[in-house]
C-alpha positions in Angstrom: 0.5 25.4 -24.4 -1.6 22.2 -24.2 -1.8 19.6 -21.1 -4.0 17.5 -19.7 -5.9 18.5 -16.9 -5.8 17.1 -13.8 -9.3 17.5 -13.0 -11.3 15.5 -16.1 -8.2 14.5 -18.0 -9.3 16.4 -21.2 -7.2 18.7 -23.1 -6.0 22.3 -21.1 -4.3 25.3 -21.9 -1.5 26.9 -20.1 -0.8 30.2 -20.2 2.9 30.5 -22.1 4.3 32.6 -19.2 2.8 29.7 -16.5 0.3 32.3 -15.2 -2.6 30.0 -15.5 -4.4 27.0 -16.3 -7.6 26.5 -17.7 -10.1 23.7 -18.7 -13.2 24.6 -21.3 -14.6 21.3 -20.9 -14.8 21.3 -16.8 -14.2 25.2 -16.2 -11.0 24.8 -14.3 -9.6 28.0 -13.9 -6.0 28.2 -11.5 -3.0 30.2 -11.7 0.4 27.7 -12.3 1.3 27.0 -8.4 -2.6 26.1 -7.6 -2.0 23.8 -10.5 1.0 22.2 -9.5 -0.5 21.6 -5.8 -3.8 20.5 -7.1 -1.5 18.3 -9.5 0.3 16.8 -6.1 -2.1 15.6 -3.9 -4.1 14.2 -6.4 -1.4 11.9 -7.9 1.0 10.6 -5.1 3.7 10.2 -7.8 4.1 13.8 -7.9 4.8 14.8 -4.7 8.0 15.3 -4.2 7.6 18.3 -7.0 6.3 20.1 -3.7 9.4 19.9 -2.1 11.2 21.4 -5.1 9.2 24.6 -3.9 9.9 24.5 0.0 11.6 27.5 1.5 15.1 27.1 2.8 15.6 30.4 3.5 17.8 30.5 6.9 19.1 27.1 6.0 22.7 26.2 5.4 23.5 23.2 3.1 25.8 21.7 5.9 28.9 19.2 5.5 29.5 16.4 3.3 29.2 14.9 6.9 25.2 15.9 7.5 24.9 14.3 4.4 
């Protein structure tokens, strides 16, 4: 799969099973969650993606109160 890569905004491939991401034209070579963290803090309109991947094991989802 094709995308644009975050490092030198020419044109990357993605491995179809989101294993990894690599650039010819700079060398970037990163599995998927390296990519998606690299992705984050270098765009701040990204960053709550990060939070789709926090743990919340041990947690409960609480009321309609906690809410």
């Amino acid at each position: 799969m094709k995308i644009k890569c975050p490092k030198c905004n020419d044109i990357a491939e993605m491995g179809d099973d989101f294993s990894f991401v690599k650039c010819s034209h700079c060398s970037l070579d990163m599995t998927y969650g390296e990519y998606v963290k690299y992705l984050t803090y270098k765009d701040a309109r990204y960053s709550d993606v990060l939070g789709d991947y926090a743990s919340t094991e041990g947690t409960t989802a609480g009321t309609l109160d906690d809410w």
